[in-house]
N, C-alpha and C positions, 0 to 999 in steps of 0.2 A: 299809647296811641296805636289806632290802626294803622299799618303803610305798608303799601308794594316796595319790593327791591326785586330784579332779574336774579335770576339762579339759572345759571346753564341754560338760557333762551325761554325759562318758561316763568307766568307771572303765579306768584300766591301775595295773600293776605299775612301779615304778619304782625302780632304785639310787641312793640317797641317802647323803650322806654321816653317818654313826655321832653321835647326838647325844653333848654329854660333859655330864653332868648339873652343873650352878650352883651355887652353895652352899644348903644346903636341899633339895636334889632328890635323888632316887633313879632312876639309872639300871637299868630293867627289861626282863629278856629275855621279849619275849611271850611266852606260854603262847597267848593268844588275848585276842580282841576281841568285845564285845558290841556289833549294832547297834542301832540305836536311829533313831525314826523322824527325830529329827533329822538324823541324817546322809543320810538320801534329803533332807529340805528343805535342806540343804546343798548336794546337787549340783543340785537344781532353783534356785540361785540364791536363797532365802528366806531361809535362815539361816546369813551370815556369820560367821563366827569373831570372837569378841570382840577386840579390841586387843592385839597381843603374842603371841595364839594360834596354833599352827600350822595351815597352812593342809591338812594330813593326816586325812581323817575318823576318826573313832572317838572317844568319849568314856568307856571303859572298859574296863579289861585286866586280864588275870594273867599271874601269870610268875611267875620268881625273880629278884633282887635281882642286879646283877650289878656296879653300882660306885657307891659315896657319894660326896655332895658334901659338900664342906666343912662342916663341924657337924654333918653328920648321925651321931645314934649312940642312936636307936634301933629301928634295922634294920642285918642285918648281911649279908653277901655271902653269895649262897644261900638266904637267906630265901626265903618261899613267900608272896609279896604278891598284893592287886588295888588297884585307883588307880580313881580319881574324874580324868578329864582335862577340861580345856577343847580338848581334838583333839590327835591324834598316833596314837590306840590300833593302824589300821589300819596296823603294819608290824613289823617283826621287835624293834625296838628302841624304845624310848620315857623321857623322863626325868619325872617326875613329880616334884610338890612333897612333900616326905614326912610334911605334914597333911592330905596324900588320901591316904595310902597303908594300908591296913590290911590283916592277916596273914591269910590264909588259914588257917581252924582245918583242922587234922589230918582231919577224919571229912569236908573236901570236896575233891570232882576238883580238883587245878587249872587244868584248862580250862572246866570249866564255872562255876570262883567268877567269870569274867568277866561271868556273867549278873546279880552282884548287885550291884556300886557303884552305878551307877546309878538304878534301882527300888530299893534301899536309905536311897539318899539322897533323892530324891525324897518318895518316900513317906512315910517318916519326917518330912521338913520339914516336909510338909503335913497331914498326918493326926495322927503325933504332937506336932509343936511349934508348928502354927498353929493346926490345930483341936483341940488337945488330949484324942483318943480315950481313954476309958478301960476299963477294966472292965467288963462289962456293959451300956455301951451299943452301938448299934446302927448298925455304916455301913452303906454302898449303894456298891459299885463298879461303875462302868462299865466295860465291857471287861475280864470277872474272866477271863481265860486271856491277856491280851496281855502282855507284857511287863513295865509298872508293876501293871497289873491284878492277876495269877497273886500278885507278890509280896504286894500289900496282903491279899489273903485269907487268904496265912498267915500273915503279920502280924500283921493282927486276931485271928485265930483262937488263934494262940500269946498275944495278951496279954489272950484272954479277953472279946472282943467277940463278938457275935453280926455274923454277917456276910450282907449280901443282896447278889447279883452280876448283871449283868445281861450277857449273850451272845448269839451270833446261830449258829443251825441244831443240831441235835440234838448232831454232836460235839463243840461248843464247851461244850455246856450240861451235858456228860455230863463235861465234864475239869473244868468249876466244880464241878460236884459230889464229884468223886474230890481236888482242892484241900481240898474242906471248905467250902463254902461251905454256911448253914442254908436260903437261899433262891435259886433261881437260876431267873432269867426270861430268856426267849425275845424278846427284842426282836424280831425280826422277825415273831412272831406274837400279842406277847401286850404291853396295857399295866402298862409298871414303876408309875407311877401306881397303879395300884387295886388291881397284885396284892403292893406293900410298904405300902400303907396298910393291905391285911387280914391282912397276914401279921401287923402290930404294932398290929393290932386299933384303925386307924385312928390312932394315936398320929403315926405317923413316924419318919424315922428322924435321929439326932443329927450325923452324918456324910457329906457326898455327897465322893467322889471321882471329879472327872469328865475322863476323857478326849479330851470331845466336844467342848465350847465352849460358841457362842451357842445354839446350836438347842437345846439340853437347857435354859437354865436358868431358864423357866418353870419347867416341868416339874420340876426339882430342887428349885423354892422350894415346890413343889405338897407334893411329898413330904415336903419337911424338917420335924421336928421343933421345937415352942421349944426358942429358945437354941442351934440347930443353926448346923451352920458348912457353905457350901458351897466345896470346893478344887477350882480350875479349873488342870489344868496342861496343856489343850489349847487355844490359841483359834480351829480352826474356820477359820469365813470370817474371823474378827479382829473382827467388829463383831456388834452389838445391835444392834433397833432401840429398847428399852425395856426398863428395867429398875422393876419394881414397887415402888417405896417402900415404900409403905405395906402389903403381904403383911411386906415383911421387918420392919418394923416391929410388926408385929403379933402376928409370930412372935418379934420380938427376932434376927432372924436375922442372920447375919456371913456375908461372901463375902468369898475371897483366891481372887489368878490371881499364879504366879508361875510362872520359870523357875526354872533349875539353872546352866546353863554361863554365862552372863553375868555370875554373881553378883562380890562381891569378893572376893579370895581369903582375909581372913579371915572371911567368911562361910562360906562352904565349909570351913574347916579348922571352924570351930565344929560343923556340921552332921553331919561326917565324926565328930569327936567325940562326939558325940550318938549315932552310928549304933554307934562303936564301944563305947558302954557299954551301950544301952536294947538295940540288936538285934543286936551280935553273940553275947551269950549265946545267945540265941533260935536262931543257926545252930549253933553250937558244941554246942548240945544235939540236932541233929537237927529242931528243931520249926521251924523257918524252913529253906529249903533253896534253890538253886537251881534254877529252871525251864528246861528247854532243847529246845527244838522241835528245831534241829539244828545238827551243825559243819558248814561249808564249808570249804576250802583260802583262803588269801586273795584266789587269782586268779580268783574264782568272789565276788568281791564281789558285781558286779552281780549273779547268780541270788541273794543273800543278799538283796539291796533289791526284787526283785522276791517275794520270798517274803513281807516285810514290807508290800510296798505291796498284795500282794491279800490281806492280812490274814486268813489262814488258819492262822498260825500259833500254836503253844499256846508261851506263854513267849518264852523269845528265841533269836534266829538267833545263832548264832556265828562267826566269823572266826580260824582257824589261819595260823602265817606257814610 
């Protein structure tokens, strides 16, 4: 098979040999690969592959089904899958555990369902099953056209939240709006602060989902809501200097920072579960969808991580083998 691995920061092509999927696994013919900023912090040496992982970037793909392992029966040969990986995605061929793996509904590309395991799962862990988002209340995304971003606003929007997004320069602020977003701020010209406290008539809002880390979460404890939850699934420089007690206290407020790929894998197949009853309706019906800024070839990785790292792009970059 084809497949990228980092070598000293730079990407190539390489012929590897055909994985054979293990018992419980599903061997999958790419369709394509989602990037994901992890995999630049991967070849910048930051974020190693958990233990047992392959050392091939990519953390989610589509394809079809192309051979079972042992137990496995319920996907069958030719199925139209995407997979949640802890690394492999970037190459022709990939075997995946088949409590990541879920079906590609009928009404989407199969190149583009690679845009959703990922921000699916994410998203969902944190919004839906940490901070338990509901009906009628009110999140706040940062970054509403990146990648995790774009999905949470239809997300929210399909399960009936009011949604506030926050972007940087007119075209970013003009795709949150075409998303559905009810409030979209200009970060680079305008404070999220004073313009989500007056949108919800000083109240706040019940939800932060932040992509930023330390630098925002003042500023997210400012805006939060009582009883509000803030989700950190970026950390930034990695450190605080201070974290306020007693604001959160005050508020009753809750804060979670987690990952995705390090988790244990029955964590992940629980999560995947989760995605597959609460949101895949929601795609399956057209109200949640794929975001896709654009496909690249695979050997055009690199311009893929450069397109991601000057963070210009709406949705996510994609990888063809």
């Amino acid at each position: 098979m084809r497949a990228i691995t980092p070598d000293d920061g730079t990407l190539h092509v390489d012929e590897l040999p055909d994985p054979v999927p293990a018992a419980g696994e599903v061997l999958i013919e790419v369709a394509a690969a989602g990037v994901n900023n992890a995999d630049l912090q991967q070849v910048a040496g930051n974020y190693p592959p958990p233990p047992g992982a392959s050392d091939i970037l990519g953390l989610e793909v589509s394809g079809t089904v192309r051979a079972l392992g042992a137990g496995v029966t319920s996907f069958a040969i030719g199925d139209r899958v995407c997979a949640l990986l802890s690394g492999g995605g970037y190459a022709s061929l990939v075997a995946a555990p088949v409590t990541q793996v879920l079906p590609v509904p009928g009404n989407v590309d199969l190149v583009e369902a690679a845009g959703l395991p990922e921000a699916a799962c994410t998203v969902y862990s944190n919004v839906g099953m940490l901070a338990g988002l509901r009906p009628g209340q009110t999140l706040l995304v940062h970054g509403g056209t990146g990648g995790m971003g774009s999905h949470a606003v239809l997300w929210a929007k399909a399960l009936g939240a009011t949604v506030v997004a926050t972007s940087g320069g007119e075209r970013k602020v003009r795709a949150s709006r075409e998303l559905g977003a009810d409030l979209v701020i200009d970060h680079r010209s305008e404070d999220f602060v004073a313009r989500t406290l007056e949108f919800t008539g000083g109240r706040g809002v019940d939800v932060v989902l932040d992509v930023v880390g330390p630098d925002y979460l003042d500023r997210n404890l400012e805006v939060l809501a009582p009883n509000g939850h803030i989700a950190v699934i970026a950390s930034g420089s990695g450190r605080t200097g201070e974290l306020d007690l007693g604001a959160m206290m005050r508020k009753r407020a809750t804060i979670s920072a987690t990952t995705l790929r390090a988790r244990p894998a029955v964590e992940k197949a629980a999560i995947v579960e989760a995605v597959r009853y609460n949101v895949w309706p929601l795609v399956s019906a057209g109200r949640v969808r794929p975001v896709v800024d654009s496909v690249l070839p695979l050997d055009q990785a690199a311009e893929a991580h450069r397109r991601v790292r000057d963070g210009e792009v709406i949705g996510k970059v994609l990888l063809t083998p």
